[in-house]
GUVOKOL-431031 format. One record per residue (C-alpha): x, y, z. Coordinates in steps of 0.05 Angstrom, whole numbers, padded with zeros to 5 digits, always signed. Example, Ala and Ser with C-alpha at 12.3 -4.5 7.8 and 13.67 -1.06 7.14 Angstrom:
<vomars>
+00246-00090+00156/+00273-00021+00143/
</vomars>
This chain:
<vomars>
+00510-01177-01047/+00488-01185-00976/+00552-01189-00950/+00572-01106-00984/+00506-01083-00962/+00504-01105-00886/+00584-01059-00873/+00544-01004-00912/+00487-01005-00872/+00525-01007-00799/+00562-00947-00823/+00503-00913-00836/+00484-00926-00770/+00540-00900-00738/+00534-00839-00775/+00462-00821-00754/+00487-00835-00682/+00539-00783-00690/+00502-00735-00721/+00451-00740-00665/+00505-00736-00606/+00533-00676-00641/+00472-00641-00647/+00446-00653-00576/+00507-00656-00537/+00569-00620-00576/+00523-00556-00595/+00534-00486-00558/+00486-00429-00568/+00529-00370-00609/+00526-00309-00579/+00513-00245-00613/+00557-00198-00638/+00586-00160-00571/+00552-00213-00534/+00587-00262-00489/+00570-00328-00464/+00530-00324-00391/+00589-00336-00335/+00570-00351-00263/+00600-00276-00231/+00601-00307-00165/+00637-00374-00173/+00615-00398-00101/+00573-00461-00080/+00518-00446-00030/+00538-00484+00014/+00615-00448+00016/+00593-00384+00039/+00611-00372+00104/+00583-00304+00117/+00544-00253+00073/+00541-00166+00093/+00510-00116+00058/+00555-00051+00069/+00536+00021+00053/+00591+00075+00053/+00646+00029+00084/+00602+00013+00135/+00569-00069+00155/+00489-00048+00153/+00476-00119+00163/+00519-00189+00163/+00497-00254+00166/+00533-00319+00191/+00535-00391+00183/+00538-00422+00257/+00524-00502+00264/+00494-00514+00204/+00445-00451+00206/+00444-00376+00193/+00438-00325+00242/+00437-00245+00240/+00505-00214+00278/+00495-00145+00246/+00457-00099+00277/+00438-00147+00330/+00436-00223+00344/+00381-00246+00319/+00349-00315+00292/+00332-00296+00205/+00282-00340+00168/+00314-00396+00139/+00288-00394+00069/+00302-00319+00063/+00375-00336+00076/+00365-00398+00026/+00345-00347-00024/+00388-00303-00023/+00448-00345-00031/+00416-00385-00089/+00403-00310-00121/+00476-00288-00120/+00502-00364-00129/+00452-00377-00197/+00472-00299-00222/+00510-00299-00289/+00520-00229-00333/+00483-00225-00394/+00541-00188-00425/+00601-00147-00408/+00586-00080-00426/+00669-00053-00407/+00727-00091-00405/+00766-00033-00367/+00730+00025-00356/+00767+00084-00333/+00709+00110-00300/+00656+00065-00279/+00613+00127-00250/+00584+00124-00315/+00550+00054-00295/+00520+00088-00227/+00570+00052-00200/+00613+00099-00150/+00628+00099-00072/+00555+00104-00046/+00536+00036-00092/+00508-00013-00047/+00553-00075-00033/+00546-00137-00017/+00605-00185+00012/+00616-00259+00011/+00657-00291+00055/+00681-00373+00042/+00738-00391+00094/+00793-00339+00079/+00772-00314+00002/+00730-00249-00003/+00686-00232-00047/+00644-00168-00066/+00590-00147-00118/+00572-00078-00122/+00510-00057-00161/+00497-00005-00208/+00449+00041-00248/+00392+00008-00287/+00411+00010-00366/+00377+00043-00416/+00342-00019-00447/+00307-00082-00407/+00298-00080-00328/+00381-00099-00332/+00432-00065-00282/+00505-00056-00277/+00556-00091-00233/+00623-00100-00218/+00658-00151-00178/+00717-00127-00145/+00777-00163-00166/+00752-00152-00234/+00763-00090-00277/+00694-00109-00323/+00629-00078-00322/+00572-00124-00324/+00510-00120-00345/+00458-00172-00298/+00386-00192-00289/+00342-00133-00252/+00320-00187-00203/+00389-00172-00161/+00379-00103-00144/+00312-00125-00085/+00376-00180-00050/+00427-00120-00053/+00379-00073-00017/+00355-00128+00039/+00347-00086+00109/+00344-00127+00182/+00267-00128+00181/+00265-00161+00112/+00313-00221+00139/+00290-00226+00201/+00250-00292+00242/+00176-00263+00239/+00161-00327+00269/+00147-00320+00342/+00155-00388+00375/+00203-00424+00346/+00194-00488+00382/+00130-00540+00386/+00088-00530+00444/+00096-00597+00458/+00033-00631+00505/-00013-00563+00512/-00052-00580+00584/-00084-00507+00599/-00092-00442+00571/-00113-00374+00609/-00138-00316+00570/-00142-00254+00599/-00180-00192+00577/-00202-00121+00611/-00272-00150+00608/-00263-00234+00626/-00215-00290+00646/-00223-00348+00618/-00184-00414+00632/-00186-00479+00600/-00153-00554+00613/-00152-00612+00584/-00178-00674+00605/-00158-00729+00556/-00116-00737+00493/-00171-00691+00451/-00215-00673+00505/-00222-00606+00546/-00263-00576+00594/-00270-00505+00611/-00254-00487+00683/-00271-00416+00692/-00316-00382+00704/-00352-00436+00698/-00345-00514+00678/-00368-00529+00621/-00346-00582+00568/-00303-00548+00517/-00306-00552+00438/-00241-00586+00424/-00232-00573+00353/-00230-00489+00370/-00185-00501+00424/-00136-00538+00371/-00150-00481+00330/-00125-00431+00380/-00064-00469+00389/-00050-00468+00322/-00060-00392+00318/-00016-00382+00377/+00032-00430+00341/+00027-00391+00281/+00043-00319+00307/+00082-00281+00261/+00105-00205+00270/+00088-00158+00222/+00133-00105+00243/+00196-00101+00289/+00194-00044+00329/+00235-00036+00394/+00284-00095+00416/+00305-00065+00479/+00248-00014+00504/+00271+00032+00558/+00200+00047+00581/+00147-00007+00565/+00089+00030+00600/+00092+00085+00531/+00072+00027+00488/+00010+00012+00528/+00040-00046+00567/+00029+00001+00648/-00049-00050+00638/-00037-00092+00583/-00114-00100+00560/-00101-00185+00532/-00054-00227+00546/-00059-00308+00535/-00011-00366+00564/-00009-00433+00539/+00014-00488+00586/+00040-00554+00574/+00052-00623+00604/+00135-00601+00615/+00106-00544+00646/+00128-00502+00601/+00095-00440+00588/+00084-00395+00518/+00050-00331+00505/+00044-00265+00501/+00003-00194+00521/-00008-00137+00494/-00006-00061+00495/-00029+00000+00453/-00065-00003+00380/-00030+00031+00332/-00075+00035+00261/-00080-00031+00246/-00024-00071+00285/-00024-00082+00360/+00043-00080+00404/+00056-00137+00437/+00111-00169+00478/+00128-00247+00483/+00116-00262+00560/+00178-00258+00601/+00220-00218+00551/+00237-00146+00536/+00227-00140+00450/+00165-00092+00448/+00139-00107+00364/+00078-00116+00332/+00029-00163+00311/-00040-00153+00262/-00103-00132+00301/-00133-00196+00264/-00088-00241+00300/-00107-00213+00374/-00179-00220+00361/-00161-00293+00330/-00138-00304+00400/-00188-00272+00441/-00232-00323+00445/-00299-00319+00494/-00324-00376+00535/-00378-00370+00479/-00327-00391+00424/-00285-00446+00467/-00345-00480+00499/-00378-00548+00471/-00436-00518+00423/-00470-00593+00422/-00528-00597+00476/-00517-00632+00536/-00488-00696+00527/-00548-00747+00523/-00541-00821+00552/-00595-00850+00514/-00592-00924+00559/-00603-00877+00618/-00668-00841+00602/-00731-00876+00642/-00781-00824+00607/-00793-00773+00554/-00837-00714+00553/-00856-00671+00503/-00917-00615+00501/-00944-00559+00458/-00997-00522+00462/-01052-00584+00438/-01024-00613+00510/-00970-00658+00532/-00941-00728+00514/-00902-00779+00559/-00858-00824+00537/-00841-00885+00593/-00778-00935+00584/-00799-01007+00597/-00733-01051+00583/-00711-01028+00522/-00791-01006+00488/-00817-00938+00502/-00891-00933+00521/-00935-00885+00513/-01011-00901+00553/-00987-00971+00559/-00970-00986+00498/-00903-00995+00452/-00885-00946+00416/-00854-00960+00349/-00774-00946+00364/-00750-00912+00300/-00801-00850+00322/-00774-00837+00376/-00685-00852+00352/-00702-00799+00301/-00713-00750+00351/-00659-00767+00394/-00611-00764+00331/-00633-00689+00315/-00616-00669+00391/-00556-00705+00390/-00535-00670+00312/-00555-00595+00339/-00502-00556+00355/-00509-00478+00390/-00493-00426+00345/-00496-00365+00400/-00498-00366+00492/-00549-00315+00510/-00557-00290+00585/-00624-00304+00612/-00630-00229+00629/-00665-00239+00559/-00722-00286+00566/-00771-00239+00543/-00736-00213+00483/-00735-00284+00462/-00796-00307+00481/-00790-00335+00543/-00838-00288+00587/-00883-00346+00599/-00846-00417+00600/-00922-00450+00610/-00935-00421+00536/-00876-00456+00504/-00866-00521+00472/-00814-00553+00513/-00789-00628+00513/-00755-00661+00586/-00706-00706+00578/-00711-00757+00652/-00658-00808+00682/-00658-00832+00747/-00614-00779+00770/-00654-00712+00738/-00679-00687+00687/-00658-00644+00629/-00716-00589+00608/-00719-00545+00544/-00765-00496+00521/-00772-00470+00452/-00773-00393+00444/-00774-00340+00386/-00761-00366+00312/-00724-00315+00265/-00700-00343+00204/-00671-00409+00198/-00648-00396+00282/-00695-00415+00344/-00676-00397+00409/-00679-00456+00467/-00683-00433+00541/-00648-00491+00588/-00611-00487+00652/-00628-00425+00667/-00592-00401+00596/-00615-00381+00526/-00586-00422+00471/-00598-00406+00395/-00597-00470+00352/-00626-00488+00280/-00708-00501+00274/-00694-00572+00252/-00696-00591+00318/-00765-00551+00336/-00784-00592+00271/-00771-00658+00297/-00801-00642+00364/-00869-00623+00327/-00865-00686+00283/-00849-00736+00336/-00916-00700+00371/-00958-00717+00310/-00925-00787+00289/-00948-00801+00366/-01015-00765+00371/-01033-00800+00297/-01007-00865+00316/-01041-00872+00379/-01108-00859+00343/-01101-00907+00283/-01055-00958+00327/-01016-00969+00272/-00948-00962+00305/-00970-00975+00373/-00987-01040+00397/-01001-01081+00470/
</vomars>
């Protein structure tokens, strides 16, 4: 019995097997009645094309080539495309199959929209020619006609075809405006009608601005400038071989910025007139006259408030020999003996005055004021403001605390009005009272 059952069973097997190849791998969809299976219309690899031109009324508008590897515009002009518009436009055409032929042999395919003034585009892989011309939308779906041809049929394709048949130069063209890396960046000079402003850098993240005046710079901007210059994209082509660049504003170009770098290299550009809400501009050293966004100039623009360092001068805390502080109940000072801090002879409880430190070394400038405007920000009378002196052997650094408005509290120092957050005003007045309270209980202050 066992030995009938066990050829029954593996037949069985096999036949589920079967049944589940065929149904997975031996099906084909059936097409509707005058419907025909999708057929590539191209029947070209991407990577076969050689050359690709969109002609209008016998004539190239624009061609594209294939040279070492990489396509490049030869029609109207020679000029570098972006590589992923290039990419998808071949995978477009490549991937396009008809959804059905709607004439075998039409004796007059003007019927489809498709005549003499059609648009066109050719293929070109080694010596075999190809060429799609594109029709009238039909009557149902967001479909349009084509014809290939060396083919007498009428096809009816995917509406997505007709935006790739009607590509112009500026559509296909490198908006990109600096190709290559900048490499090492060591300087960069902005120029406005207003300012000059140069900065350099001193180590691997660090800069420094140089003029007009030195000051340590806030790296992380500066590396966000570069990026922006890196970045530059045109938003519309306008003139690649001006005969007169003063009519586009260019006779006192009103900003202009150069990037250096450690080759000594140099990248950047200037600009001219404002035209709604694009800006001509030239790359430096070259004739093209197109334009960029006004967003992206004032991106650039930066002032030697937005490059500078925001933090407050950089504190060496093993250097200070004596802190004072003073509001208007009268002043404190601070003496370092070793490594305590005294305050009338005796120690001071360390953690009071770290905490203080640690706000001024946290607060960052938000906004560089002239001192033209002490008095607007309360700074008529430095002998009526809190202030706190920070003193090493070789000076000392004094601040002054000036009008509050809102979260913001301007800080007069070095001759310069500086608007920070009140947290620091708040650990100033704290410090005062841990000290002043401490001193009377002698809790944290001891011989």
């Amino acid at each position: 019995m066992k030995k009938r059952f066990r050829p029954t069973l593996i037949a069985f097997v096999v036949l589920i097997l079967l049944l589940t190849y065929a149904n997975y791998y031996e099906t084909e969809e059936i097409p509707a009645p005058g419907m025909q299976k999708p057929q590539p219309i191209l029947n070209l690899n991407a990577d076969q094309i050689d050359a690709v031109s969109w002609v209008s009324k016998n004539a190239e508008t624009m061609r594209i080539a294939r040279k070492d590897g990489a396509f490049c515009m030869e029609i109207p002009g020679l000029h570098e495309i972006e590589a992923a518009e290039a990419s998808g436009i071949l995978e477009h055409f490549v991937q396009l199959k008809f959804e059905m032929v709607v004439a075998e042999n039409p004796s007059d395919p003007g019927q489809f929209g498709i005549t003499e003034n059609s648009p066109i585009v050719r293929f070109n892989s080694g010596e075999k020619v190809v060429e799609l011309k594109l029709g009238s939308k039909s009557p149902v779906g967001g479909s349009y006609y084509l014809m290939r041809a060396d083919d007498p049929r009428v096809f009816m394709v995917p509406g997505y075809i007709r935006g790739d048949f009607h590509k112009t130069p500026e559509n296909v063209r490198k908006r990109g405006i600096f190709s290559n890396p900048f490499g090492n960046p060591t300087s960069i000079e902005i120029q406005s009608r207003n300012s000059s402003l140069i900065v350099e850098k001193k180590e691997a993240i660090e800069w420094e601005v140089k003029s007009p005046k030195a000051l340590p710079a806030d790296g992380e901007m500066i590396a966000g400038l570069i990026q922006t210059l890196q970045n530059l994209r045109i938003s519309r082509f306008v003139e690649d071989d001006p005969k007169n660049p003063d009519e586009w504003g260019f006779a006192s170009s009103p900003f202009r910025i150069v990037l250096s770098n450690s080759a000594g290299q140099k990248y950047g550009i200037e600009t001219g007139e404002i035209s709604g809400n694009e800006t001509y501009f030239r790359v430096l050293g070259e004739k093209p006259i197109h334009a960029i966004l006004n967003s992206d100039v004032r991106d650039l623009n930066k002032t030697l408030s937005d490059l500078r360092a925001k933090s407050l001068p950089e504190l060496a805390r093993e250097q200070l020999v004596s802190l004072e502080l003073q509001d208007a109940s009268g002043s404190v000072k601070l003496i370092k003996r070793a490594k305590n801090w005294e305050m009338d002879g005796k120690i001071v409880e360390p953690s009071l005055v770290d905490s203080f430190l640690d706000f001024y070394d946290a607060t960052r400038a938000t906004q560089f004021i002239n001192a033209g405007q002490k008095d607007a920000n309360g700074f008529s009378d430095l002998e009526k403001c809190d202030y706190f002196a920070l003193n090493t052997s070789d000076g000392s650094m004094k601040f002054w605390f000036g009008e509050k408005q809102g979260v913001n509290q301007s800080v007069f120092h070095d001759n310069e009005i500086l608007v920070i957050k009140i947290e620091l005003h708040r650990a100033f007045i704290e410090l005062l009272q841990n000290l002043r309270n401490a001193n009377s209980e002698k809790k944290t202050i001891s011989d």
